[in-house]
Structures are given as structure tokens and as C-alpha cells.
N, C-alpha and C positions, 0 to 999 in steps of 0.2 A: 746641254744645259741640265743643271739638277732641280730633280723633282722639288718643287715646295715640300719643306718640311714637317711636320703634321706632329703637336704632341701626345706623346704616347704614357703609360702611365709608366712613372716612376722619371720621367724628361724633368727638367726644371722649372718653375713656374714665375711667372715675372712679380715681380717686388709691386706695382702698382698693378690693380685687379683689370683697371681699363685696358690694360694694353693687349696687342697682339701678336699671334707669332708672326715674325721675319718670313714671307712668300717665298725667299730667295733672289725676288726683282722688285722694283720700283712699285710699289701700292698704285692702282689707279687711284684713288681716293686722297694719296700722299703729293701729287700732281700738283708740282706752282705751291706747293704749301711747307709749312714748318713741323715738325716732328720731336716729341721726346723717344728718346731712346733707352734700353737696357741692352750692356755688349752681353758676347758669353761671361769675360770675366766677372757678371756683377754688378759692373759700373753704369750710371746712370745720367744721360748727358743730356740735357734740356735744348730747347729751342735751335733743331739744329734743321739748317735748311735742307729737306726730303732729294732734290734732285739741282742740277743745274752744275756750274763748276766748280764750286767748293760743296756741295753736296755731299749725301749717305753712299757709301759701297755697300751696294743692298744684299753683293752675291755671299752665298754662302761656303765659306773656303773649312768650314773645322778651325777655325784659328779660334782664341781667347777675344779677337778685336771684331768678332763678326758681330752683325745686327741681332740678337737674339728673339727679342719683342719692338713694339712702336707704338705709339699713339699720333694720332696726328693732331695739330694743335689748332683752335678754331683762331 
């Protein structure tokens, strides 16, 4: 499994100040709840459900479509 990713200076910073980096796995805190998201590429997808069967692929593969940052949504 890879290490949680940690930013470092000169990494990308997420477009909304709230959010967080991507752990690499499932947020305990994202548990049974809804999430906005920011991918690598930029893109920023709202109210999407954190885990279950249609759920986030939280693992971190280097792709464009990974989880970059998260907020979880009250």
C-alpha cells in the first residue's frame, strides 16, 4: 500500500482553501458521508458519495482521475 501523500512545496494546492490532501484510503471522518472533490486534473465534482458501491476510488495510482484533495460535506 502507498504511503499517504504529504504536500510538499512547490505540489499543487486545491482550488477551495477547505479542502484536504487525498490520504490515499478512505478518510475515517468521510465514513457513510458525501464529499466534494478536486481530481489531479483540476476538475472539481460535488456531492459525491465518499465510500459504498458507487463511491470515491480513494487509492492513489498517479493518474489525471485520482482524488487529489476532499472536503467532506455536512
Amino acid at each position: 500500500m502507498k504511503a499517504a501523500h504529504k504536500l510538499q512545496p512547490g505540489d499543487a494546492m486545491p482550488k477551495v482553501d477547505s479542502m484536504r490532501p487525498n490520504p490515499g484510503k478512505l478518510p475515517k471522518e468521510a465514513i457513510g458521508k458525501r464529499v466534494s472533490i478536486e481530481l489531479r486534473n483540476g476538475r472539481i465534482c460535488h456531492n459525491w458519495a465518499a465510500d459504498g458501491q458507487s463511491g470515491c476510488r480513494w487509492t492513489l495510482t498517479n493518474n489525471d482521475w485520482d482524488i487529489a484533495f476532499y472536503e467532506v460535506l455536512k
